[in-house]
DRENPA-3360 file (N, C-alpha, C; in nm, 2 decimals, always signed):
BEGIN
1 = XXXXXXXX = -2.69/+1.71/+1.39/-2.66/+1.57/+1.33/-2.70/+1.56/+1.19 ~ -2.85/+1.61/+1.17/-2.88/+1.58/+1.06/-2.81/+1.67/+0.90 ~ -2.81/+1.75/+0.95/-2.69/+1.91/+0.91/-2.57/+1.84/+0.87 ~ -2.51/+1.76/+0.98/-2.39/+1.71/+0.92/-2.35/+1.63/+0.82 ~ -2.46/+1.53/+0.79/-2.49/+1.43/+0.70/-2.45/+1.45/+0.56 ~ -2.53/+1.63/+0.56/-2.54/+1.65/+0.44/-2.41/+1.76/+0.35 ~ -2.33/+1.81/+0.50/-2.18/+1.92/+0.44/-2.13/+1.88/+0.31 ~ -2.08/+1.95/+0.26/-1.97/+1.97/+0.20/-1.87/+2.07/+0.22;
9 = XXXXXXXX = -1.77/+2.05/+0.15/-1.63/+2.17/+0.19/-1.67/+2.29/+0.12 ~ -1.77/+2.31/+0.04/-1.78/+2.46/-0.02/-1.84/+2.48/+0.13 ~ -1.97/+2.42/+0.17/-1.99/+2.45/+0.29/-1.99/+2.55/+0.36 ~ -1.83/+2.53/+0.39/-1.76/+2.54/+0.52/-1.64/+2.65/+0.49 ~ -1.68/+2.74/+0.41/-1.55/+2.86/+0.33/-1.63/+2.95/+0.44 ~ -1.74/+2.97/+0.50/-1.78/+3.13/+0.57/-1.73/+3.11/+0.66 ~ -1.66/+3.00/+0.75/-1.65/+2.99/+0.88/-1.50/+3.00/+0.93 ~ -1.44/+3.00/+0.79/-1.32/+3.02/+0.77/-1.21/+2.93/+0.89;
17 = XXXXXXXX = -1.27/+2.81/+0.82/-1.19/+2.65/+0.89/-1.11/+2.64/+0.81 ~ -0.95/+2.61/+0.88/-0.86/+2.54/+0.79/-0.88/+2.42/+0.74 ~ -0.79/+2.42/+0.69/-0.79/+2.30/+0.56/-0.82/+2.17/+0.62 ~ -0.72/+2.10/+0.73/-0.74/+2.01/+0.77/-0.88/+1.98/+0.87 ~ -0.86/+2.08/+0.94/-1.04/+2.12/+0.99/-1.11/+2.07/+0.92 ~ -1.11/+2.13/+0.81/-1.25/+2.11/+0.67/-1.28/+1.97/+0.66 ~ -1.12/+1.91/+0.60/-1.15/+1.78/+0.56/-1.19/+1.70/+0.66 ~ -1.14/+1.70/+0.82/-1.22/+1.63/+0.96/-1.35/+1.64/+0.92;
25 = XXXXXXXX = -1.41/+1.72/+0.89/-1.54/+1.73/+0.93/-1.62/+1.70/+0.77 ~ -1.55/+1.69/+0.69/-1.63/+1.65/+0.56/-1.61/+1.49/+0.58 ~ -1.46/+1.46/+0.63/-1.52/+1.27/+0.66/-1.59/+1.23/+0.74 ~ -1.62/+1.30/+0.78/-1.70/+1.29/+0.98/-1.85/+1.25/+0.87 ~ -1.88/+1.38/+0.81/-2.03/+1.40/+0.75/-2.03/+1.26/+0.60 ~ -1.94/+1.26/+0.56/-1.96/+1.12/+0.47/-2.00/+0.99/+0.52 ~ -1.91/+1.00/+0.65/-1.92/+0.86/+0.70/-2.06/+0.86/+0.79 ~ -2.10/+0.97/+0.83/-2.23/+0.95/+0.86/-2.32/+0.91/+0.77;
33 = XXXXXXXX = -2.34/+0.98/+0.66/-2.40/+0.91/+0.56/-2.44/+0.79/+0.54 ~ -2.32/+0.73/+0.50/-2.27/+0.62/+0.49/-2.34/+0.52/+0.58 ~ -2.39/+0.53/+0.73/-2.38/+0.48/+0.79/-2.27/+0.44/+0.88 ~ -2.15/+0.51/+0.88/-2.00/+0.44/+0.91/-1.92/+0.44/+0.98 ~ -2.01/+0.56/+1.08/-1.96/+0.58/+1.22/-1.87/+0.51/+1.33 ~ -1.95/+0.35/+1.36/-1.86/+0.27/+1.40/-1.77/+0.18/+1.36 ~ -1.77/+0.21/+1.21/-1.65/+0.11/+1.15/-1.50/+0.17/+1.17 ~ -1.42/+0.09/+1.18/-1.28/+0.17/+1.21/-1.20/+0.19/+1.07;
41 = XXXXXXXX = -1.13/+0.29/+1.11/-1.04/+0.34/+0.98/-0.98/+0.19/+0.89 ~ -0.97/+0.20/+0.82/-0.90/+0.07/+0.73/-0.79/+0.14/+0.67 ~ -0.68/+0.08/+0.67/-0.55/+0.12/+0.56/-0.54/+0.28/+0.61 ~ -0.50/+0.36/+0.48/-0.45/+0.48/+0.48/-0.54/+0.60/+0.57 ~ -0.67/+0.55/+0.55/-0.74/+0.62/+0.67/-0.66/+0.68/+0.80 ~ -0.62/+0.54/+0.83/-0.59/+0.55/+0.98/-0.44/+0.60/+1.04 ~ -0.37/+0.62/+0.87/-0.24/+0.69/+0.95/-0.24/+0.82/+1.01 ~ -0.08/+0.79/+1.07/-0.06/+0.93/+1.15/-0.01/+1.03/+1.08;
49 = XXXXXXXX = +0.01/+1.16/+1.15/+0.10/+1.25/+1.07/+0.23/+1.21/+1.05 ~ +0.32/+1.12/+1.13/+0.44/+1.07/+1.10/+0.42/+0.96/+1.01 ~ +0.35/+0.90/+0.95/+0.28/+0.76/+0.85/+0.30/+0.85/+0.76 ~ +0.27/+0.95/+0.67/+0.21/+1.06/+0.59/+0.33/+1.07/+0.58 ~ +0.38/+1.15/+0.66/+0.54/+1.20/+0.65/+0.62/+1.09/+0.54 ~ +0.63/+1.00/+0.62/+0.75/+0.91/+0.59/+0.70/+0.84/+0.43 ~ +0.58/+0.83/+0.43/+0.54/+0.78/+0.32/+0.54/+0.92/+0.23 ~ +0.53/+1.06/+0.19/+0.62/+1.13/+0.10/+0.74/+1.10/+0.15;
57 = XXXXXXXX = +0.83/+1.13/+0.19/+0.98/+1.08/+0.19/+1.04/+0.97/+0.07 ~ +0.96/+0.84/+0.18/+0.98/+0.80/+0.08/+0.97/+0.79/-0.08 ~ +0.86/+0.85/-0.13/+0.86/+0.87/-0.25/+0.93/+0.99/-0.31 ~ +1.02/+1.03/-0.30/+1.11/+1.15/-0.31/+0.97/+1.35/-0.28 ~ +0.95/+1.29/-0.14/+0.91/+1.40/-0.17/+0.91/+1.48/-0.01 ~ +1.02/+1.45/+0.05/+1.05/+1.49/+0.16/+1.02/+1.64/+0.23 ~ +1.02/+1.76/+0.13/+1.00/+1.82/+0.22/+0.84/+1.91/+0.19 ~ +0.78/+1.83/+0.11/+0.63/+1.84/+0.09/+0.59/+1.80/+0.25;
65 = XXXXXXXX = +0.67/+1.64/+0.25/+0.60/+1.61/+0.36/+0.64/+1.61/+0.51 ~ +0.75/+1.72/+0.51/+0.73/+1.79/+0.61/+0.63/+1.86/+0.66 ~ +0.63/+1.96/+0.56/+0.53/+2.07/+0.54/+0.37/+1.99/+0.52 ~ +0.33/+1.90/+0.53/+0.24/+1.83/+0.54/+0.20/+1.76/+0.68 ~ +0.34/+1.75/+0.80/+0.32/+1.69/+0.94/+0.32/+1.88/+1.02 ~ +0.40/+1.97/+0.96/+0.35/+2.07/+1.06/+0.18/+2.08/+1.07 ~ +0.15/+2.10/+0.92/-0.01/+2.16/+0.92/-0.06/+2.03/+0.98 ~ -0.07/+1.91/+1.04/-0.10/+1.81/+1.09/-0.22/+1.72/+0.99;
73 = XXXXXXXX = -0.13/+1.72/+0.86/-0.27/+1.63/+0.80/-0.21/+1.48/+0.82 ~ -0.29/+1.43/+0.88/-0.28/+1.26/+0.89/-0.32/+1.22/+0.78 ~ -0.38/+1.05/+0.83/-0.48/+0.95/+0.67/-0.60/+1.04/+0.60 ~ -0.68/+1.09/+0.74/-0.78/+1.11/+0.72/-0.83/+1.24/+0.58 ~ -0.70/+1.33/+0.63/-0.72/+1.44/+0.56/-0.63/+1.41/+0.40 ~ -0.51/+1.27/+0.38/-0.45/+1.29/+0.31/-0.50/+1.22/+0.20 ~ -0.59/+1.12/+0.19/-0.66/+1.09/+0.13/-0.79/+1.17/+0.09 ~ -0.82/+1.31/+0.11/-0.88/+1.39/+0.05/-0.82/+1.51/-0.02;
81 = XXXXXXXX = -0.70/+1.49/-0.02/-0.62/+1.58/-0.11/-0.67/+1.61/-0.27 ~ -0.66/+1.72/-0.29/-0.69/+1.77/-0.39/-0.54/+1.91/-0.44 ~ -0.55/+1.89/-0.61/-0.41/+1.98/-0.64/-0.46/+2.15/-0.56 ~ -0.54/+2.22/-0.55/-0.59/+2.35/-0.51/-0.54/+2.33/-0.32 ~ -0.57/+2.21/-0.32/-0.51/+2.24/-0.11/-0.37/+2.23/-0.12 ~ -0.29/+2.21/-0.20/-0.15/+2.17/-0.18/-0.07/+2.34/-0.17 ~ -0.16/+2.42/-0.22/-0.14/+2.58/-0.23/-0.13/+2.60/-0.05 ~ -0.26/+2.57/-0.02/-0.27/+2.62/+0.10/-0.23/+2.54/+0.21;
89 = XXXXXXXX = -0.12/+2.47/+0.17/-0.07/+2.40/+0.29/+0.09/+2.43/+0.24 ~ +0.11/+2.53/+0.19/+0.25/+2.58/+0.17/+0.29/+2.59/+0.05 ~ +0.27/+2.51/-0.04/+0.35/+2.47/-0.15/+0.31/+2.60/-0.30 ~ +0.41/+2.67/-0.31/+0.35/+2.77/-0.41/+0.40/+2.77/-0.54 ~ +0.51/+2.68/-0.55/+0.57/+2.60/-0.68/+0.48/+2.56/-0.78 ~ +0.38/+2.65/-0.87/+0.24/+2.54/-0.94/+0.32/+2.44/-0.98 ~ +0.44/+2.38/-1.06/+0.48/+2.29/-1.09/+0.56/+2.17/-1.02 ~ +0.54/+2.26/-0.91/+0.60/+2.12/-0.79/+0.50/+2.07/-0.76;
97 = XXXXXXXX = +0.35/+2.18/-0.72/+0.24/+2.10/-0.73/+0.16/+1.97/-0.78 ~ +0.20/+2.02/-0.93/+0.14/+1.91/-0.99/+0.22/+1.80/-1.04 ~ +0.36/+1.80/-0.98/+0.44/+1.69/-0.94/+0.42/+1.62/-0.83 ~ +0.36/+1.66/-0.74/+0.35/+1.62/-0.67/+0.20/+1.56/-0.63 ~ +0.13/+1.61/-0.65/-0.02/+1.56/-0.71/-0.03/+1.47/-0.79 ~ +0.05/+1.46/-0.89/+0.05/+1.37/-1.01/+0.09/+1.21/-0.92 ~ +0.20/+1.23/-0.85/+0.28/+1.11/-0.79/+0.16/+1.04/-0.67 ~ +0.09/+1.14/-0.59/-0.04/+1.08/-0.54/-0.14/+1.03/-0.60;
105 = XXXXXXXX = -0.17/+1.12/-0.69/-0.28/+1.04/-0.78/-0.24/+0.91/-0.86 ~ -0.13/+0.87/-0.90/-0.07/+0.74/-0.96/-0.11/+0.66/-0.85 ~ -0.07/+0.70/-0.75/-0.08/+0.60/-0.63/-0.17/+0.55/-0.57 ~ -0.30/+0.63/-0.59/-0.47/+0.67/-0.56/-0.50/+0.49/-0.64 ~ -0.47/+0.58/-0.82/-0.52/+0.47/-0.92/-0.46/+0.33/-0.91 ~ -0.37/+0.30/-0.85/-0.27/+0.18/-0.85/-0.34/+0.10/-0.74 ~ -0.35/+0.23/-0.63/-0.45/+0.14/-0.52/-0.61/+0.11/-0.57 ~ -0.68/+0.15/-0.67/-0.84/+0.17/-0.70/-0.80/+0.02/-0.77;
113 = XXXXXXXX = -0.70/+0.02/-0.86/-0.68/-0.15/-0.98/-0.67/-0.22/-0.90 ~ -0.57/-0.23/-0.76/-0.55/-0.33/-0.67/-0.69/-0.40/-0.62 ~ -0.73/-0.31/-0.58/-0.92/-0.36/-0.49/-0.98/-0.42/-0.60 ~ -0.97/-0.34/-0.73/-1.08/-0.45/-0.81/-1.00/-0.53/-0.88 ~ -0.89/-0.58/-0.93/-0.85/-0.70/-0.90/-0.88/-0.80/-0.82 ~ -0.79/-0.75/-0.64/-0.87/-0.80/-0.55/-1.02/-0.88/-0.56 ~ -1.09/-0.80/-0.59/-1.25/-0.83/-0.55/-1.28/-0.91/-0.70 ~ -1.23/-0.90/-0.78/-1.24/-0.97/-0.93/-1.20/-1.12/-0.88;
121 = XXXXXXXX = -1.06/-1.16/-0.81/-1.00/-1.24/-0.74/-1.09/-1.36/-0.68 ~ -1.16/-1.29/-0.59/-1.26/-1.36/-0.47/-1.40/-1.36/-0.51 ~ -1.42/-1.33/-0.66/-1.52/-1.35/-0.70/-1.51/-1.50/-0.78 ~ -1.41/-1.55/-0.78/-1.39/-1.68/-0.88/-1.40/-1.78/-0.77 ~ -1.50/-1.88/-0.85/-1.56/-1.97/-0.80/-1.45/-2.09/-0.75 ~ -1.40/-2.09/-0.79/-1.27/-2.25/-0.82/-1.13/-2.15/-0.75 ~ -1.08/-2.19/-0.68/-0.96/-2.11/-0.58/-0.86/-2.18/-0.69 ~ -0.75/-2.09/-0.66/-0.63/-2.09/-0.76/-0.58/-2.22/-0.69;
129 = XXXXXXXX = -0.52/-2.31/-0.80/-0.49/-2.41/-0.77/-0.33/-2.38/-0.73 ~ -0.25/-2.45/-0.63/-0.14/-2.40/-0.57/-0.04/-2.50/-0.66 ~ +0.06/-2.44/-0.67/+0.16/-2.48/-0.75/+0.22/-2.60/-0.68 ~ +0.23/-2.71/-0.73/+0.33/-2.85/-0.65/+0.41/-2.84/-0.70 ~ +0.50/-2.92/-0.67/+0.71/-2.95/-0.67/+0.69/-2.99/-0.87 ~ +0.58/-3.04/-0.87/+0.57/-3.13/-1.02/+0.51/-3.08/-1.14 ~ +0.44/-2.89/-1.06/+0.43/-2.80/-1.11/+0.54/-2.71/-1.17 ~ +0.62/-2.73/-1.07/+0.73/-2.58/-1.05/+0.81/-2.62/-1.16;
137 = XXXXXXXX = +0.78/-2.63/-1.25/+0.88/-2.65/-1.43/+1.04/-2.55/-1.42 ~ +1.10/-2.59/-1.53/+1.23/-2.50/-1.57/+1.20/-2.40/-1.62 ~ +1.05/-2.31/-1.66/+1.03/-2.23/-1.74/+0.97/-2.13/-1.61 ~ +0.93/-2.21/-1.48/+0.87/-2.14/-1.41/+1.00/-2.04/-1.34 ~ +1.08/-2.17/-1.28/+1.22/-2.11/-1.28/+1.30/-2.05/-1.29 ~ +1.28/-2.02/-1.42/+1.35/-1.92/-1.52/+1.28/-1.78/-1.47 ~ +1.19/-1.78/-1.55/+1.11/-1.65/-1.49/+1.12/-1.58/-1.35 ~ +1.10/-1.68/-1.23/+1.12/-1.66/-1.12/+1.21/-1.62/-1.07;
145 = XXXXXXXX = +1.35/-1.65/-1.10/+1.49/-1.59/-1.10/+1.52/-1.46/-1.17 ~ +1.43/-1.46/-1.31/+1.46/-1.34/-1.35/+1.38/-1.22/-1.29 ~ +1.30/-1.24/-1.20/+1.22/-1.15/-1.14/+1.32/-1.10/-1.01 ~ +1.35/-1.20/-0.94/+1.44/-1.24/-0.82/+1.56/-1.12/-0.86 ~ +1.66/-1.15/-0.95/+1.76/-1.09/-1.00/+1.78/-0.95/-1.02 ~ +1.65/-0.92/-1.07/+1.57/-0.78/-1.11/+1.57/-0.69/-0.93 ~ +1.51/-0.75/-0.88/+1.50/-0.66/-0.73/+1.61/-0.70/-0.65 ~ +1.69/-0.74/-0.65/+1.81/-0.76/-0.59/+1.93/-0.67/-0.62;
153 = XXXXXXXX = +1.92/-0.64/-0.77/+2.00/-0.54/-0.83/+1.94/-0.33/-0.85 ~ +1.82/-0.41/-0.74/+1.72/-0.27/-0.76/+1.70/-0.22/-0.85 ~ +1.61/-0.34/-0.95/+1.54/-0.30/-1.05/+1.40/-0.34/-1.07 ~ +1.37/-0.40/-0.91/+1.27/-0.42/-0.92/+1.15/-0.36/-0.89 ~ +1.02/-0.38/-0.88/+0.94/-0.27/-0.88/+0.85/-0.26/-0.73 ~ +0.83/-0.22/-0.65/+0.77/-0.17/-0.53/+0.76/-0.31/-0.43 ~ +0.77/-0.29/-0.32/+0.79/-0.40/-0.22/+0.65/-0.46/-0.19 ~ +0.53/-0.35/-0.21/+0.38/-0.39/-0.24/+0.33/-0.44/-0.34;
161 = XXXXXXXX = +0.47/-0.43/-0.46/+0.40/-0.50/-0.60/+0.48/-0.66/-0.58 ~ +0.60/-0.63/-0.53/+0.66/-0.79/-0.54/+0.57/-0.85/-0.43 ~ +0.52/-0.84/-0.32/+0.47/-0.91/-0.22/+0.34/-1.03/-0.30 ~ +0.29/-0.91/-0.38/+0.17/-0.94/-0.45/+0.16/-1.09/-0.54 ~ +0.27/-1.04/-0.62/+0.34/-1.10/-0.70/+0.37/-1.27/-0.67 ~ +0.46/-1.25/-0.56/+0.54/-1.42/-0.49/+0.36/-1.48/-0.45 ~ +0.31/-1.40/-0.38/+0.19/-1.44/-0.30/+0.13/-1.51/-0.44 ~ +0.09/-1.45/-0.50/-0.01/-1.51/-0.64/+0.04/-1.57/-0.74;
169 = XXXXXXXX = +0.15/-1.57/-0.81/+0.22/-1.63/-0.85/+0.26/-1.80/-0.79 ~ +0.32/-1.78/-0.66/+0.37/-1.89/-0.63/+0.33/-1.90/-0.45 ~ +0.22/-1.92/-0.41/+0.15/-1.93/-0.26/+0.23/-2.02/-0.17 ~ +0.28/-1.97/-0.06/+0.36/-2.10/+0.03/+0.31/-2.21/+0.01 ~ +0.38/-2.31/+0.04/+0.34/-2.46/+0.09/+0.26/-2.43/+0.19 ~ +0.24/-2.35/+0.29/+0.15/-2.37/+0.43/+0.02/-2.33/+0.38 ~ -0.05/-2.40/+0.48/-0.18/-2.37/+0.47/-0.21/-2.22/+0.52 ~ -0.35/-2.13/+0.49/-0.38/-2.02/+0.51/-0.24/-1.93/+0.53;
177 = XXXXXXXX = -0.14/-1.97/+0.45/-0.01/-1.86/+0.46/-0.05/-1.73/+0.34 ~ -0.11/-1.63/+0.41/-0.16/-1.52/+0.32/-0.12/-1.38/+0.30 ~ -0.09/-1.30/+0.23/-0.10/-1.12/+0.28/-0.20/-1.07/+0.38 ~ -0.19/-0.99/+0.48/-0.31/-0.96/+0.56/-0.41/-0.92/+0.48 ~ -0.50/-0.88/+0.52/-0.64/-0.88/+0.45/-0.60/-0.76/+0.41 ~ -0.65/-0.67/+0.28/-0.63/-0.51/+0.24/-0.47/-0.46/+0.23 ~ -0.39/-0.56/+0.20/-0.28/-0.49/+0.19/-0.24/-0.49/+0.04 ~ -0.17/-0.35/+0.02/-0.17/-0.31/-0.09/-0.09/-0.16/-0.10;
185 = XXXXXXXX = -0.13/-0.14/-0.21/-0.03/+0.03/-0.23/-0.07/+0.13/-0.10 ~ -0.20/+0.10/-0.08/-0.20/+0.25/+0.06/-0.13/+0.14/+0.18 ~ -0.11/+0.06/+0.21/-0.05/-0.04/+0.33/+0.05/+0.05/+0.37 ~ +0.06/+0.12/+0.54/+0.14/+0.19/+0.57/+0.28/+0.11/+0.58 ~ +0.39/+0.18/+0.62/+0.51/+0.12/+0.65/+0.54/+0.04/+0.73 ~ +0.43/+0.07/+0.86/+0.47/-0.05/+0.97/+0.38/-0.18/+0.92 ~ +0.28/-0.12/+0.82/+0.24/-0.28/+0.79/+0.31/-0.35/+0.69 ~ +0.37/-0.30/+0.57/+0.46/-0.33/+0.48/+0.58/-0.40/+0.56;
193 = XXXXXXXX = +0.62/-0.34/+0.66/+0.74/-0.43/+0.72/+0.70/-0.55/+0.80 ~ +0.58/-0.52/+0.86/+0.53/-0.64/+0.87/+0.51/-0.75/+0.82 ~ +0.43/-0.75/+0.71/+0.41/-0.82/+0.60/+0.54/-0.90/+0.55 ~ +0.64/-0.82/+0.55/+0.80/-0.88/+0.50/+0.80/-0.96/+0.55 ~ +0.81/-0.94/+0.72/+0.85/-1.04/+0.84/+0.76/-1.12/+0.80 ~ +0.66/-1.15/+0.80/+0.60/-1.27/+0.73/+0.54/-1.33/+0.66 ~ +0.63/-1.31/+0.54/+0.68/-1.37/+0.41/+0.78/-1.42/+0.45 ~ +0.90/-1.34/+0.57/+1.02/-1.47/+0.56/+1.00/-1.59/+0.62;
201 = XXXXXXXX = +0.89/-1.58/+0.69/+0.88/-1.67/+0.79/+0.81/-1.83/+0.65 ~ +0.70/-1.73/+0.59/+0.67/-1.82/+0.49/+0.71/-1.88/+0.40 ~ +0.84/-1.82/+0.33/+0.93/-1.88/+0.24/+1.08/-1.88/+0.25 ~ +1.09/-1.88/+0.43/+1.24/-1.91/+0.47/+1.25/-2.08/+0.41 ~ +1.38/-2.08/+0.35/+1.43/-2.18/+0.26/+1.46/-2.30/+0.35 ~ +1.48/-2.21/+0.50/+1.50/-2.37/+0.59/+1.41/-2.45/+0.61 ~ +1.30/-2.44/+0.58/+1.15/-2.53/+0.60/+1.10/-2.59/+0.45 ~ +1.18/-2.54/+0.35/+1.17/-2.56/+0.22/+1.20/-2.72/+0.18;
209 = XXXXXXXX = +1.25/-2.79/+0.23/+1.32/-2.93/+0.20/+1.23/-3.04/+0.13 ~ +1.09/-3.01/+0.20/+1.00/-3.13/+0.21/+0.95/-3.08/+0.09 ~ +0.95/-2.95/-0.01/+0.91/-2.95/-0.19/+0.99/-2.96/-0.26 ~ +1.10/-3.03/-0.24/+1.20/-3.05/-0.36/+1.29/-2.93/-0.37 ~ +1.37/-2.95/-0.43/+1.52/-2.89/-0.44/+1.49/-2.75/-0.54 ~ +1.42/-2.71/-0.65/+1.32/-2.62/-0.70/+1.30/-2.54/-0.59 ~ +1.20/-2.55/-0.53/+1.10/-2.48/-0.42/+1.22/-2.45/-0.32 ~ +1.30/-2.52/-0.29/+1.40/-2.42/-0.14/+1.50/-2.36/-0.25;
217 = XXXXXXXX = +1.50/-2.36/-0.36/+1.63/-2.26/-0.43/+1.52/-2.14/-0.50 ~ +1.43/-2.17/-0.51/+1.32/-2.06/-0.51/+1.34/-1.97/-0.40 ~ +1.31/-2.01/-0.28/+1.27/-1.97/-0.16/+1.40/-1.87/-0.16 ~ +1.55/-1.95/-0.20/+1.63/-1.89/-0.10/+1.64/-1.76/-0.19 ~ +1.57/-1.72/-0.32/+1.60/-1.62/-0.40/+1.50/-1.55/-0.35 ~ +1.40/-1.56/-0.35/+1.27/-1.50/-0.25/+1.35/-1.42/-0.10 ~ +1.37/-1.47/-0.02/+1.47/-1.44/+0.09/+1.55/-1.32/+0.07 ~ +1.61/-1.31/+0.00/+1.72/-1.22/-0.07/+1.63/-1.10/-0.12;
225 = XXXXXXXX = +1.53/-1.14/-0.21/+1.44/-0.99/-0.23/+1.41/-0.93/-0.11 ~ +1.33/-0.99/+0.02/+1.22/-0.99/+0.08/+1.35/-0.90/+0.19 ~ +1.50/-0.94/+0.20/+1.60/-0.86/+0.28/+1.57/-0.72/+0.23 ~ +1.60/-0.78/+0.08/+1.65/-0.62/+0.02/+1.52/-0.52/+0.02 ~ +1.42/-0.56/+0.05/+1.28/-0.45/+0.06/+1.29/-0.41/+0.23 ~ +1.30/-0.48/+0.29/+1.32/-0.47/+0.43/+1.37/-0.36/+0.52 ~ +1.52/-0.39/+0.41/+1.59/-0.29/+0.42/+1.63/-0.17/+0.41 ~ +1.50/-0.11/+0.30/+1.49/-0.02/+0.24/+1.38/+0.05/+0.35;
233 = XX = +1.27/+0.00/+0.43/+1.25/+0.04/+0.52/+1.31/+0.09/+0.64 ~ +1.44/+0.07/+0.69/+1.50/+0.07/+0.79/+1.56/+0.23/+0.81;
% end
């Protein structure tokens, strides 16, 4: 036990454990550290090999992440990826490699800005004041349409960045109507679709009446992105 605490993956080269082996056992030995044994996986941790899969796919990188559900790396292991294991799990292209690496590690960093944002967020004393009907100006409008317009014509930018976006920008009329807690760029697909379903629920335009005529022609532009990301899941 106490042996394990302290592994690392140079470690573990005499015993001639594969790859995904390795990394089991190097989060096994952090998380003891850590103390962290009983906390459960959060986010990307906790996907499956088919989570992993579908998330390369979708990022055009489909048959990496094939070749990434045979060797069976799930969250645990894919979140310890490094450019040197992408060799040993098939990939002998050095240049596809570090296309491919490059496109993970954007994604790594996008998720690191998100959390400290986040945590910068919930550090402020005075909570964001929510936009009223007497708020919602013609300038706000404007903008908001032009954002609307932009992902409808699929030009807009990730269904985790617009979610972000409507949420903090412009917060439902309901009370505690929120993103789940940690959602962000690692948020798997079934939570991403989730999340959509409710956002429609939150800014379906049929409940919109009681903020003025602004706020349900908002909504119903909102609606129309929130299909078109949806859909892109399906």
């Amino acid at each position: 036990g106490e042996a394990l605490k302290i592994l690392e993956e140079n470690d573990l080269d005499e015993f001639k454990i594969g790859l995904v082996g390795r990394k089991k056992i190097v989060f096994v030995s952090e998380r003891r550290r850590e103390g962290k044994m009983n906390v459960p996986l959060d986010g990307v941790e906790g996907w499956s090999v088919d989570e992993v899969e579908k998330w390369m796919d979708e990022n055009g990188m489909g048959e990496e992440g094939k070749m990434m559900k045979r060797e069976g790396v799930d969250g645990i292991v894919f979140v310890q990826l490094q450019a040197k294991d992408l060799s040993e799990l098939g990939m002998k292209d050095f240049r596809r490699r570090r296309e491919v690496m490059g496109k993970i590690d954007e994604w790594r960093n996008q998720f690191k800005k998100n959390k400290e944002e986040e945590k910068t967020s919930k550090s402020e004393t005075a909570p964001r004041q929510r936009k009223t009907e007497w708020q919602f100006k013609e300038k706000d409008m404007e903008e908001a349409l032009d954002m609307m317009s932009n992902v409808t014509k699929g030009k807009g930018s990730s269904a985790h960045a617009f979610l972000i976006w409507v949420y903090k920008e412009y917060p439902p009329k309901k009370d505690n109507a929120t993103l789940p807690d940690g959602f962000g760029p690692f948020s798997s697909p079934i939570d991403t679709r989730s999340a959509l379903k409710k956002a429609m629920l939150h800014y379906h335009p049929d409940h919109a009446d009681a903020h003025g005529i602004n706020w349900k022609h908002f909504c119903s532009e909102v609606a129309k992105g929130l299909n078109h990301y949806y859909g892109s899941f399906k």
